[in-house]
C-alpha positions in Angstrom: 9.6 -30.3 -12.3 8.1 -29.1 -8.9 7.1 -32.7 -8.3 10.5 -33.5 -8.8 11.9 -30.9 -6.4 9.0 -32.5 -3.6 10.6 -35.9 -3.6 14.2 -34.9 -3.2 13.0 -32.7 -0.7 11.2 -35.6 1.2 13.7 -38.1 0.5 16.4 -35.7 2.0 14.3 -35.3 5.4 14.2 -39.0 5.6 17.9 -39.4 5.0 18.1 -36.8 7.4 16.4 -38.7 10.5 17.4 -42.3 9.2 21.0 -41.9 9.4 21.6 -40.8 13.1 19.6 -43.7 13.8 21.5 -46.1 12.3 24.5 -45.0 13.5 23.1 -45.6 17.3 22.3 -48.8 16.2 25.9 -49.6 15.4 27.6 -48.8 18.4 24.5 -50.8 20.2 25.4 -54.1 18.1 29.5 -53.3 19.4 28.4 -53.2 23.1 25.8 -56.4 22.5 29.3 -58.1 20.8 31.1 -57.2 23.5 28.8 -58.6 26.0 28.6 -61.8 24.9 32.3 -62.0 24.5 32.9 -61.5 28.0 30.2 -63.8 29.0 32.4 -66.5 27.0 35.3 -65.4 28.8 34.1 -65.8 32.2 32.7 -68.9 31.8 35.7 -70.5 29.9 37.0 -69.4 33.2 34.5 -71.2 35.4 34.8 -74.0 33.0 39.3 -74.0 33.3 38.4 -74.0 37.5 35.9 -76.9 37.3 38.5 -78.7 35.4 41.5 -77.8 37.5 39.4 -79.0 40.7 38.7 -82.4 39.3 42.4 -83.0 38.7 42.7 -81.6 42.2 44.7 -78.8 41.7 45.9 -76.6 44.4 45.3 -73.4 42.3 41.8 -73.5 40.8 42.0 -70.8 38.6 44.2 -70.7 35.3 47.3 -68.6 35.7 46.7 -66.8 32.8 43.8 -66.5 30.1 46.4 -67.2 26.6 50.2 -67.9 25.8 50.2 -63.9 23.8 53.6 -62.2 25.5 53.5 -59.2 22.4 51.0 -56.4 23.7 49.2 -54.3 21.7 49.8 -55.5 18.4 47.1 -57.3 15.9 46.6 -60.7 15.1 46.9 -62.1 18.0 45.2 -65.2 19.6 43.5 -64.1 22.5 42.2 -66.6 25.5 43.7 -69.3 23.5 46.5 -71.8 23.8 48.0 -73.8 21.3 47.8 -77.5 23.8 44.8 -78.9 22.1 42.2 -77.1 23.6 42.8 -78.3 27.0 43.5 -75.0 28.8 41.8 -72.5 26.5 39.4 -70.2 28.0 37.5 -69.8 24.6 37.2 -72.9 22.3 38.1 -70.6 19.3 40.0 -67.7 19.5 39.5 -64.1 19.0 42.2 -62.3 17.0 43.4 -59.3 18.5 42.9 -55.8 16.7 44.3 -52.4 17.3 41.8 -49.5 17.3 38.9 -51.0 15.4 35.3 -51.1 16.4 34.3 -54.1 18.6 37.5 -56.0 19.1 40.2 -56.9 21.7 43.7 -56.8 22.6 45.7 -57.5 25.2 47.8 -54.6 27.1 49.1 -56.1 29.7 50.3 -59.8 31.3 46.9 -59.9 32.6 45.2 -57.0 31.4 42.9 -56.6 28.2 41.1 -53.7 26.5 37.5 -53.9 24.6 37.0 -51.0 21.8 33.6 -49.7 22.2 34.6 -47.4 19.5 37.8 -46.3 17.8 38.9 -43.9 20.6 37.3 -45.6 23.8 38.3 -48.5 25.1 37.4 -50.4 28.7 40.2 -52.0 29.9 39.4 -55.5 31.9 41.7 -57.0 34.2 41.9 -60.5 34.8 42.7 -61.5 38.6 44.0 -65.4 38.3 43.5 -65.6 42.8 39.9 -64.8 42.6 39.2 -66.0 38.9 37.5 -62.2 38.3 37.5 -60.8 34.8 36.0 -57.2 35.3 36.9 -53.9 34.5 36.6 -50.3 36.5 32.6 -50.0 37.1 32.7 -46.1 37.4 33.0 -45.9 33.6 29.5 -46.1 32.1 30.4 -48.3 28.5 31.7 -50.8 31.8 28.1 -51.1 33.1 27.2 -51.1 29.5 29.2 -54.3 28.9 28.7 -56.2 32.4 25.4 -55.2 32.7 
């Protein structure tokens, strides 16, 4: 019986310093997510511009990064058009979500928001003069994504 006691015991110290762990691990995989879904972004954008100059466009940049005119709502397409992939900043798209862990949606005519977690999310402008798709670099989960 007291060997009993001794492994609950143990196993509830483990438990105890496993499970903070994993949570930081978690939120580390949302901000890596993140990361490489603005990396994407900005170079479908490089890639729209390259384009747009061999046609010889006057306006290198796209106008805008999708054809989504309902803000902050689910489901959405984002950084997507529905032309046959000719435009699209992202060859597939990613579907908008409100609130949840790791996804987007767009807030704005130009403006987009990341969810680093269910309360906190970085909002990301996109500028279609200067082709910029960044968001406010005082906020530390914004270094933590454009880092």
């Amino acid at each position: 019986m007291i060997e009993l006691i001794f492994v609950i015991v143990v196993i509830g110290i483990l438990a105890a310093v496993a499970i903070p762990r994993l949570s930081v691990t978690r939120n580390d995989a949302v901000i890596v997510k993140g990361k490489s879904q603005i990396s994407a972004i900005r170079n479908g954008i490089s890639l729209q511009k390259s384009r747009n100059m061999l046609k010889g466009d006057s306006t290198p940049y796209p106008d805008k990064l999708d054809d989504v005119n309902t803000y902050n709502t689910s489901n959405q397409k984002l950084f997507y058009f529905n032309d046959g992939n000719s435009s699209n900043i992202l060859e597939y798209p990613i579907y908008s979500k409100t609130s949840m862990d790791g996804h987007w949606v767009k807030t704005a005519s130009q403006k987009y928001a990341f969810y680093v977690t269910q309360d906190t999310n970085i909002s990301f402008e996109y500028n279609s003069t200067t082709g910029s798709f960044d968001c406010d670099h005082t906020k530390t989960d914004c270094q933590k994504l454009t880092q």
